[in-house]
N, C-alpha and C positions, 0 to 999 in steps of 0.2 A: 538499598540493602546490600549487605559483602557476602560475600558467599561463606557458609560455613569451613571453620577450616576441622581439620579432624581432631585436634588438640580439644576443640569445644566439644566433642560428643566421644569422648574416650569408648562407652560404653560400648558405641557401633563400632569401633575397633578393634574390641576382646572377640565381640561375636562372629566378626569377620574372622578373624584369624583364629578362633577356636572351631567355628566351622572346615577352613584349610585344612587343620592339622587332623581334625575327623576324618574330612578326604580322604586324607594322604594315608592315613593308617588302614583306612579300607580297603585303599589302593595296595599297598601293602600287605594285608591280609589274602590280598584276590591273585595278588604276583607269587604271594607263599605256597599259595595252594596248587599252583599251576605248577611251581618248581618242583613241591613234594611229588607230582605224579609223574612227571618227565625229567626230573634231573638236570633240565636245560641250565645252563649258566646266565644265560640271558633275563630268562624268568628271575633270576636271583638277585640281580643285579638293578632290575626294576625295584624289587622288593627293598635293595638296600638303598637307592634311590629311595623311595618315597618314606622310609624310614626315617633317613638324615634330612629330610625336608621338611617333614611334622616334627621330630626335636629341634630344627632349627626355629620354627615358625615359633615352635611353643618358649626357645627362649627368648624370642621377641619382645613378648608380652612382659618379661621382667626388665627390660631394659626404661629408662627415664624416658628419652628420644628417640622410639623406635625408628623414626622417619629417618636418623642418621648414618645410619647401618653399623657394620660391623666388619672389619677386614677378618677376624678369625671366622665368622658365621659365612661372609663369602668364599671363604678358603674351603671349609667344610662342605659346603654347597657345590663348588667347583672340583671337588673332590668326588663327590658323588653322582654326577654329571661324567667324569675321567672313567668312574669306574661302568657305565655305560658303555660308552664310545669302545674304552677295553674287552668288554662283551662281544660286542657287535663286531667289531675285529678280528677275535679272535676265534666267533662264529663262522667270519667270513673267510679269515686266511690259516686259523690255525690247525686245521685237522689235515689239510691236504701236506 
């Protein structure tokens, strides 16, 4: 027997990646809530993180080949990862 490849069970692939993008939006709801009460930049930036991370996952699903990726989808992705790192930085060095 070959091992299933994912192309033959699409189905388990919607559910995977529509469970993620639920994740992420959770995540995103629970990052929103922390920012609305403290104002941290950091809380926000989680928020915008896992926001860009569920529209990305969710345009996944429309793509033919998802398995192939996408240079704009990683750009986006790595955009949103920057604007962490930016956080945390400016957490760390910008008030003094």
């Amino acid at each position: 027997m070959t091992p299933l490849s994912p192309i033959e069970h699409p189905t388990l692939d919607i559910f995977l990646l529509g469970f993620v993008v639920a994740a992420s939006l959770a995540a995103a709801l629970f990052f929103l809530r922390f920012w609305k009460n403290t104002r941290d930049l950091l809380f926000l930036a989680f928020t915008v993180f896992f926001l860009v991370q569920a529209v990305t996952q969710s345009l996944v699903l429309g793509y033919a080949h998802p398995n192939e990726g996408s240079i704009g989808l990683f750009l986006l992705r790595l955009l949103s990862v920057l604007v962490i790192l930016a956080a945390i930085l400016w957490k760390n060095f910008g008030k003094g």
